[in-house]
MIDOSE-1310 file (N, C-alpha, C; in nm, 2 decimals, decimal comma, always signed):
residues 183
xxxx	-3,69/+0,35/+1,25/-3,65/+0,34/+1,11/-3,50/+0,38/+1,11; -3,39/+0,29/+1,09/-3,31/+0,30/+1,08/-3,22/+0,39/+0,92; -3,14/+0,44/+0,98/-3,08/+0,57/+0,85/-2,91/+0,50/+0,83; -2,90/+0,45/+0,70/-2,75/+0,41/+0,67/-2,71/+0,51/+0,58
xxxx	-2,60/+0,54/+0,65/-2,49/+0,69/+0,61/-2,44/+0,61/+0,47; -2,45/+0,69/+0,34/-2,32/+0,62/+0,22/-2,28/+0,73/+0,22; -2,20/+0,73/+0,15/-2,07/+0,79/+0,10/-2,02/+0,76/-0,04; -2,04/+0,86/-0,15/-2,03/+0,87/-0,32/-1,89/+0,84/-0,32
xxxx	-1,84/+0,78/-0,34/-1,65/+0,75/-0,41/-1,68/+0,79/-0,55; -1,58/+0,88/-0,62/-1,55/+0,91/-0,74/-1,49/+0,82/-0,81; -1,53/+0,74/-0,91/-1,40/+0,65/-0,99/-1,25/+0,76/-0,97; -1,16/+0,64/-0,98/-1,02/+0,66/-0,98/-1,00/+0,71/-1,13
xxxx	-0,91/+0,84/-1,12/-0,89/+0,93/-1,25/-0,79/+0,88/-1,34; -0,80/+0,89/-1,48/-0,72/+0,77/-1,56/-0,61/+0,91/-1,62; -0,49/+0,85/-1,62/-0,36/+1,00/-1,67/-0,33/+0,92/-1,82; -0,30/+0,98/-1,94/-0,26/+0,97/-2,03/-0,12/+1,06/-2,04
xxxx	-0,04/+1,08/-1,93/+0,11/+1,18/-1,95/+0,12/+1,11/-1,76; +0,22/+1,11/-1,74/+0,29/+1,07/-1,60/+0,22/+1,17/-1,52; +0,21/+1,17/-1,38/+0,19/+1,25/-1,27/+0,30/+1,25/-1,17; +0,33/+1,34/-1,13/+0,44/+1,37/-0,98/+0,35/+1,46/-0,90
xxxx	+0,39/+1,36/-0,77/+0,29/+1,43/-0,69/+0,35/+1,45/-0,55; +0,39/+1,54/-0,53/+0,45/+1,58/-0,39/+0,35/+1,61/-0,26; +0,39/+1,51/-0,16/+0,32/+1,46/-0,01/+0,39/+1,55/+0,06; +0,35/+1,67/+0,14/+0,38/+1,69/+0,21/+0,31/+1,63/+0,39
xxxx	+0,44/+1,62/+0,47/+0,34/+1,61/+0,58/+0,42/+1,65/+0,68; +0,31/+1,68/+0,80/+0,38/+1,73/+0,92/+0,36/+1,62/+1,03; +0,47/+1,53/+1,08/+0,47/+1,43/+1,13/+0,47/+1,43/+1,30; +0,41/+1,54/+1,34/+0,40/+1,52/+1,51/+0,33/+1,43/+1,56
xxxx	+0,22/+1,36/+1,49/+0,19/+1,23/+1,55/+0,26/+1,15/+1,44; +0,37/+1,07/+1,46/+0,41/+0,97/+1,36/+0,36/+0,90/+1,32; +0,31/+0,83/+1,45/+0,23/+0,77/+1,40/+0,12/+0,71/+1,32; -0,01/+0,84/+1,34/-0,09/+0,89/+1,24/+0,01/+0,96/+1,11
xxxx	+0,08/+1,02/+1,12/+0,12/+1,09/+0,99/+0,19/+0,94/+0,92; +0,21/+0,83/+0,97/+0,29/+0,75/+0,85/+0,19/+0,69/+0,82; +0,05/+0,61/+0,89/-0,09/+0,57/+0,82/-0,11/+0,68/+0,68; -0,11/+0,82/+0,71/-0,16/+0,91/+0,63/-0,10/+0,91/+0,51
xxxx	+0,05/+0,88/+0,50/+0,11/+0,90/+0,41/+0,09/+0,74/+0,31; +0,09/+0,63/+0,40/+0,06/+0,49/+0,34/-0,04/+0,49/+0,23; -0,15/+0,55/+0,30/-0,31/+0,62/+0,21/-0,26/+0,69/+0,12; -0,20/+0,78/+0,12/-0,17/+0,86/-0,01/-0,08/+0,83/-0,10
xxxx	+0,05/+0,77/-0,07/+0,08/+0,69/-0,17/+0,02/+0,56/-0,28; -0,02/+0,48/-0,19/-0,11/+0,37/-0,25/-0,22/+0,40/-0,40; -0,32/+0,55/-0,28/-0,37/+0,57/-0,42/-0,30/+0,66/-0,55; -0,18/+0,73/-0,48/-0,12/+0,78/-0,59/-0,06/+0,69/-0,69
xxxx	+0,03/+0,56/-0,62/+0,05/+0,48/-0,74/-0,06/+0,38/-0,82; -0,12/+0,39/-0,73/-0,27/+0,33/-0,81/-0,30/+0,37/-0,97; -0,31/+0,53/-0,91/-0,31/+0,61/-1,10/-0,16/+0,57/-1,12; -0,10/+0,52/-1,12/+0,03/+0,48/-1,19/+0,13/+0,61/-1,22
xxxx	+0,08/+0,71/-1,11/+0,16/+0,82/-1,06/+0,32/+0,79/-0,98; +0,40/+0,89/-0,96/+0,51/+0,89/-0,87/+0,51/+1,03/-0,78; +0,55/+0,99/-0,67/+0,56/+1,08/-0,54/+0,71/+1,07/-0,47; +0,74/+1,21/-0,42/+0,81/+1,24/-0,30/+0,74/+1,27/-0,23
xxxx	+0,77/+1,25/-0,07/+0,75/+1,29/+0,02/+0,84/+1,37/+0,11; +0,81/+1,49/+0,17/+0,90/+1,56/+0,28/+0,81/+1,61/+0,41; +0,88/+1,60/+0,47/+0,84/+1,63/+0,64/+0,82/+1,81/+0,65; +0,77/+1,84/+0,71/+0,79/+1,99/+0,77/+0,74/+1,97/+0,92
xxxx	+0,78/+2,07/+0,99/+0,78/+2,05/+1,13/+0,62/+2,06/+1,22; +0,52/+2,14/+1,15/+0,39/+2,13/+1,17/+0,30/+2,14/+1,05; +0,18/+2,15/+1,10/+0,06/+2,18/+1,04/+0,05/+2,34/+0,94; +0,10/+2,44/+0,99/+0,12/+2,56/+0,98/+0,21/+2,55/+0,82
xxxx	+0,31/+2,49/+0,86/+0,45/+2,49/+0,72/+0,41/+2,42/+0,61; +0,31/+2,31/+0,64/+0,27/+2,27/+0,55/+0,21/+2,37/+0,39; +0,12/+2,46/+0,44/+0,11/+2,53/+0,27/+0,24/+2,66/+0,22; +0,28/+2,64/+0,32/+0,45/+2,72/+0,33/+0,52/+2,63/+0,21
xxxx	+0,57/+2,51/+0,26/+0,62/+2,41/+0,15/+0,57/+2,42/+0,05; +0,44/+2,36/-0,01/+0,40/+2,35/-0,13/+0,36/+2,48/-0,23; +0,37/+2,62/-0,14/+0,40/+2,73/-0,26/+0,57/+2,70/-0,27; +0,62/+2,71/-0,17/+0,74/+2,70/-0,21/+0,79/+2,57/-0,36
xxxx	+0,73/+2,44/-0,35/+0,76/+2,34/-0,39/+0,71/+2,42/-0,56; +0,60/+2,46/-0,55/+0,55/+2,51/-0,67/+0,58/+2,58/-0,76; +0,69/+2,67/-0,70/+0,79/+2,83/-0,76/+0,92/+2,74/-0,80; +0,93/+2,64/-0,72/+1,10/+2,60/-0,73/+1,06/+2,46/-0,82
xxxx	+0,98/+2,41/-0,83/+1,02/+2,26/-0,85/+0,88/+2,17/-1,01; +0,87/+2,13/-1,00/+0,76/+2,06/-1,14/+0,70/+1,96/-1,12; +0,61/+1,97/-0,97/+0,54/+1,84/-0,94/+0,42/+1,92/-0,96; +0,29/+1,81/-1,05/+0,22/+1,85/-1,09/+0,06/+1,84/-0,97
xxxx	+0,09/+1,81/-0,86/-0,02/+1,80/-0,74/+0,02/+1,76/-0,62; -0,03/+1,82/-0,56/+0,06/+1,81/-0,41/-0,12/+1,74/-0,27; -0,05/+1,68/-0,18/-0,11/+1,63/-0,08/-0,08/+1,69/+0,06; -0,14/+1,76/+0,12/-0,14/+1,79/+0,22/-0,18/+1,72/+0,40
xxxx	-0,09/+1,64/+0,47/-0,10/+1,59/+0,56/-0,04/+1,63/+0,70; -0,16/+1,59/+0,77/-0,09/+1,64/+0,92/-0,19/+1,59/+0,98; -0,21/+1,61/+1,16/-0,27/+1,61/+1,28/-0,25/+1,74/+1,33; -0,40/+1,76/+1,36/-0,41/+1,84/+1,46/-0,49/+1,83/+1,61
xxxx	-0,48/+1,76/+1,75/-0,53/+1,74/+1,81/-0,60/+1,87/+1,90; -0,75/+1,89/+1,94/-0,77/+1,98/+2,04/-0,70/+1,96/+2,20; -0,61/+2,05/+2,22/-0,56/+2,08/+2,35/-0,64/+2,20/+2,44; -0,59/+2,24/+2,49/-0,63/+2,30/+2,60/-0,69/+2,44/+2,61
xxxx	-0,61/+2,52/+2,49/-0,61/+2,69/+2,44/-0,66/+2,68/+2,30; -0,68/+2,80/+2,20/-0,69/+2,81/+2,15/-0,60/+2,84/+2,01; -0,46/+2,78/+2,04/-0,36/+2,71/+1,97/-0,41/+2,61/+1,85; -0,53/+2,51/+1,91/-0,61/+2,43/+1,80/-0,67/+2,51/+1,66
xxxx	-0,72/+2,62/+1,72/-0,85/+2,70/+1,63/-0,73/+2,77/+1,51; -0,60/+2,82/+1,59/-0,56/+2,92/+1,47/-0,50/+2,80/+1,39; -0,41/+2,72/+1,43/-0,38/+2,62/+1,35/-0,44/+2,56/+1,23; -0,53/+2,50/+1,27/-0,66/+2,43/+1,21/-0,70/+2,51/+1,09
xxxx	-0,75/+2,70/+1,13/-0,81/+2,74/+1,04/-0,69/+2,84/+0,92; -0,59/+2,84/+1,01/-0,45/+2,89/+0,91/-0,44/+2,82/+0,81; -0,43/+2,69/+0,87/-0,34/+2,56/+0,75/-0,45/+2,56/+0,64; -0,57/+2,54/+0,69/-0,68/+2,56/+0,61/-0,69/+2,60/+0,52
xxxx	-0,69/+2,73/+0,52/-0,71/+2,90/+0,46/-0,58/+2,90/+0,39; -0,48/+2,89/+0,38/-0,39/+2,89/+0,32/-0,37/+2,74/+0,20; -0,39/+2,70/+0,24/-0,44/+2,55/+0,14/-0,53/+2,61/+0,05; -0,63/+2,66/+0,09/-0,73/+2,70/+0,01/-0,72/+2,83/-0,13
xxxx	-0,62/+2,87/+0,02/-0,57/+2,99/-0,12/-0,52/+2,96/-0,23; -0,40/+2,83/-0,22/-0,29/+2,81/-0,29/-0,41/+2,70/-0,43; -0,51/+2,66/-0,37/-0,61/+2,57/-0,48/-0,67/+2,71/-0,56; -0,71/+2,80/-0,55/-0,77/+2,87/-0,60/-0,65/+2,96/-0,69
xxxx	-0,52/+2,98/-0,68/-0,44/+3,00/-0,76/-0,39/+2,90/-0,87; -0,53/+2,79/-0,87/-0,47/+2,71/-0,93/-0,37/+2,54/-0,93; -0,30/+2,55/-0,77/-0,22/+2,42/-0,77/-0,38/+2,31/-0,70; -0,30/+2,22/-0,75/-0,39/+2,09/-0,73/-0,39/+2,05/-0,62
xxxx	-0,44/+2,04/-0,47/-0,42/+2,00/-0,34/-0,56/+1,93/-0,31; -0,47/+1,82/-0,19/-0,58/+1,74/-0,21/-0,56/+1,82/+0,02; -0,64/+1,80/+0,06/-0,65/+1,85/+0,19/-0,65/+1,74/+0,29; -0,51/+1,66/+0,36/-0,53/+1,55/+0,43/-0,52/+1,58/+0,57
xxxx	-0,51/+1,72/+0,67/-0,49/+1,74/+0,77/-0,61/+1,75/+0,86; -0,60/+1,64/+0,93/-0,69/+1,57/+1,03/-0,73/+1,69/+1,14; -0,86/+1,73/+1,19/-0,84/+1,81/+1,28/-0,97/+1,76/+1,33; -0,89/+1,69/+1,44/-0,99/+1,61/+1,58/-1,01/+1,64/+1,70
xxxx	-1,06/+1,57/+1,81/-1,09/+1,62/+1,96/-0,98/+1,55/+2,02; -0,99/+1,34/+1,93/-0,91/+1,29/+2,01/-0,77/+1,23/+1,94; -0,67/+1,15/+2,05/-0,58/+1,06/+1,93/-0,68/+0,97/+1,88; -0,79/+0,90/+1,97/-0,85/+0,79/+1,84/-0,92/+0,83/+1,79
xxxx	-0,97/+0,95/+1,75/-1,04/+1,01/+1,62/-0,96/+1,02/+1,53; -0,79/+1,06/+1,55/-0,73/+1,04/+1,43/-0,69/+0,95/+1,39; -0,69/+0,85/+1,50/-0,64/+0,69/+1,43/-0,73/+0,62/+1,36; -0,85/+0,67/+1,38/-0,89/+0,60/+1,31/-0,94/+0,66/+1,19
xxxx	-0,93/+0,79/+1,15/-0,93/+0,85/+1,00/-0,80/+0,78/+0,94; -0,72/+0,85/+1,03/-0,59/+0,79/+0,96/-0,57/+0,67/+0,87; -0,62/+0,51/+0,97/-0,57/+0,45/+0,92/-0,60/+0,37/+0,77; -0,48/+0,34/+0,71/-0,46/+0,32/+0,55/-0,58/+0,23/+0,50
xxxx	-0,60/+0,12/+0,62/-0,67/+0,00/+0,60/-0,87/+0,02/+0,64; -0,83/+0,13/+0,68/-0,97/+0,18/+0,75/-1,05/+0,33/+0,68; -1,09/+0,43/+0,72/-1,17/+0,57/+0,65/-1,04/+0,59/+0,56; -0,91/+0,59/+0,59/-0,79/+0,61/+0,47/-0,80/+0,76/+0,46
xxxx	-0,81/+0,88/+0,54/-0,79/+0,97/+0,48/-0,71/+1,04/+0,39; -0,58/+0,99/+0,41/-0,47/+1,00/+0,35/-0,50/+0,98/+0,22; -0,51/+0,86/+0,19/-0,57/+0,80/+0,07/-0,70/+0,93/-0,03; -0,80/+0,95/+0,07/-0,87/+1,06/+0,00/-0,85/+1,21/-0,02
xxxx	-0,71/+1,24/+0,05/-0,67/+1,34/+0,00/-0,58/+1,36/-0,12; -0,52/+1,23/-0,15/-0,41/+1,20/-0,27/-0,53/+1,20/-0,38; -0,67/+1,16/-0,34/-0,78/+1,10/-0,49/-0,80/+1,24/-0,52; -0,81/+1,37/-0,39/-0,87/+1,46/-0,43/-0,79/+1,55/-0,52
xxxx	-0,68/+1,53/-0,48/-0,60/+1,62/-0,51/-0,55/+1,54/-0,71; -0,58/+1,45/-0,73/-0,52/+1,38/-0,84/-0,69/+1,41/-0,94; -0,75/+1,37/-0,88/-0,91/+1,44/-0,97/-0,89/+1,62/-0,97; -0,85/+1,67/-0,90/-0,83/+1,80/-0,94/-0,69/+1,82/-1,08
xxxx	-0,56/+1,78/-1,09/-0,50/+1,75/-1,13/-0,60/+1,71/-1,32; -0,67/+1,60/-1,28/-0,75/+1,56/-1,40/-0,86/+1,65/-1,47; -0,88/+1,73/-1,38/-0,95/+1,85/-1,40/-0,87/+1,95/-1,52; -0,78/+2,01/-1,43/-0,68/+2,07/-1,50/-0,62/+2,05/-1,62
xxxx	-0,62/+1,89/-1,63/-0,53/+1,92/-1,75/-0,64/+1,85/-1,87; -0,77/+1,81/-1,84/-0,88/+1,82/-1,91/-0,89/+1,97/-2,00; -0,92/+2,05/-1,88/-0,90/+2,23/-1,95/-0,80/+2,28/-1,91; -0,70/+2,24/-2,03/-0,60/+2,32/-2,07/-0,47/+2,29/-1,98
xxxx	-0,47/+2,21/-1,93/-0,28/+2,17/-1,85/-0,25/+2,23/-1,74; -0,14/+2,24/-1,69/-0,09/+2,34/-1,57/-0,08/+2,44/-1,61; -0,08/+2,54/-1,47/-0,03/+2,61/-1,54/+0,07/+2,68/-1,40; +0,21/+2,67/-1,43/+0,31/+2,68/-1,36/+0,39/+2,80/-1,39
xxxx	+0,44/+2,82/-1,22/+0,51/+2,93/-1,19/+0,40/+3,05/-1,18; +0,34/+2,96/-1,05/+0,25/+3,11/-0,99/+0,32/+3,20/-0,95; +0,29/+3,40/-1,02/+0,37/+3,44/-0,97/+0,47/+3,45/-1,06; +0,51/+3,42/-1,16/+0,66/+3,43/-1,26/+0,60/+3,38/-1,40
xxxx	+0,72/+3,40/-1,46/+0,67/+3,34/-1,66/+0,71/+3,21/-1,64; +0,67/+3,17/-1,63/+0,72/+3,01/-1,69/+0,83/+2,99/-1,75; +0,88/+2,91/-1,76/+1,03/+2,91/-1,84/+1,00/+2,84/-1,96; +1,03/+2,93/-2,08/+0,98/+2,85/-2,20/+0,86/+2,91/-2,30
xxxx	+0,81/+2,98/-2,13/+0,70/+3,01/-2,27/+0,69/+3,17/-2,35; +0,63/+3,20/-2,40/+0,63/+3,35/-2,50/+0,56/+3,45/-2,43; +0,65/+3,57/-2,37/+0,57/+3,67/-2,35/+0,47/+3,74/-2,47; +0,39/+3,77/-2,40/+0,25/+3,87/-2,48/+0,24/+3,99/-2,46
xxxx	+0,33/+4,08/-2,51/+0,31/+4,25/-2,50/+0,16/+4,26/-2,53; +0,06/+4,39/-2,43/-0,07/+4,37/-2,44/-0,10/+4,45/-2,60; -0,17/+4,42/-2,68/-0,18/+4,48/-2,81/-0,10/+4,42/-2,91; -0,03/+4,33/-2,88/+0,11/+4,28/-3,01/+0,05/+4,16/-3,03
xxxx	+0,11/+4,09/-3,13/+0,10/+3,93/-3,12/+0,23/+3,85/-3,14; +0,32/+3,98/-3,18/+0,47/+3,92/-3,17/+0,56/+3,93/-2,95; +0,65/+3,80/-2,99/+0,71/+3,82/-2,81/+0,78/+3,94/-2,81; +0,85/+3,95/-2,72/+0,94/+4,04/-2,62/+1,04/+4,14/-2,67
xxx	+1,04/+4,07/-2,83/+1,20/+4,11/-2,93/+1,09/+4,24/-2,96; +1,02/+4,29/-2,93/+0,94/+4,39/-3,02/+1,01/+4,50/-3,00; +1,00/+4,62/-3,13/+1,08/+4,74/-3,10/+1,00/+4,84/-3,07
């Protein structure tokens, strides 16, 4: 008796306000990292979103960037891309589970991340997640990260400048209902 594997696709998330959505990726296999990023734009402009993309030097800097992008800048969901291939030491494991764990942190504070870093045995295990026309990882980490995004501003918007006041908005002395002017 034969067993066919599916896989649930979520409909594509509909935006009523623009989306900016910053790609980061760490491009040591270029080649895999520009499939990845093909995938993630496509479906970003799909939602009729806009994206920049920036390079960082590995897998590691990658959640480095996007707190940083977060504090300094007004993109509303970020994509996280890279390769990580098993080599020889255990260089793979801390990698892998750093970039990880730190992604994870920065979703649970809140920013929208969609998780596109590949972490395989071979190069053709990542070529073939990678590519745009094929599994598209890339692609499913821009959907995840843009359904999260849709999430958010379902209940209640962003909420920016983790870590600082926002610029703009009204401090809340605890007990008062008036802002900051209070005597």
């Amino acid at each position: 008796m034969a067993s066919h594997e599916t896989h649930h696709v979520l409909d594509r998330p509909t935006f009523d306000k623009p989306v900016k959505v910053l790609i980061v990726v760490a491009p040591y296999y270029k080649d895999i990292a520009d499939q990845l990023v093909a995938g993630a734009a496509a479906e970003i402009e799909a939602c009729g979103g806009w994206h920049e993309t920036i390079e960082v030097p590995g897998a590691l800097e990658v959640p480095t960037a996007i707190g940083i992008a977060e504090r300094l800048s007004n993109f509303d969901a970020y994509v996280a891309l890279g390769c990580v291939i098993r080599g020889e030491t255990t260089h793979y494991d801390t990698v892998c589970n750093d970039s990880s764990r730190a992604l994870t942190l920065l979703g649970l504070q809140g920013l929208c991340i969609g998780n596109g870093i590949l972490t395989v045995e071979t190069f053709e295990q990542a070529r073939v997640r990678a590519e745009a026309a094929g599994q598209n990882k890339g692609g499913g980490a821009a959907a995840a990260a843009l359904h999260l995004l849709a999430l958010a501003r379902k209940w209640g918007g962003s909420r920016k400048g983790v870590g600082f006041v926002p610029f703009g908005e009204e401090i809340q002395i605890a007990g008062s209902s008036k802002g900051p002017d209070i005597a």
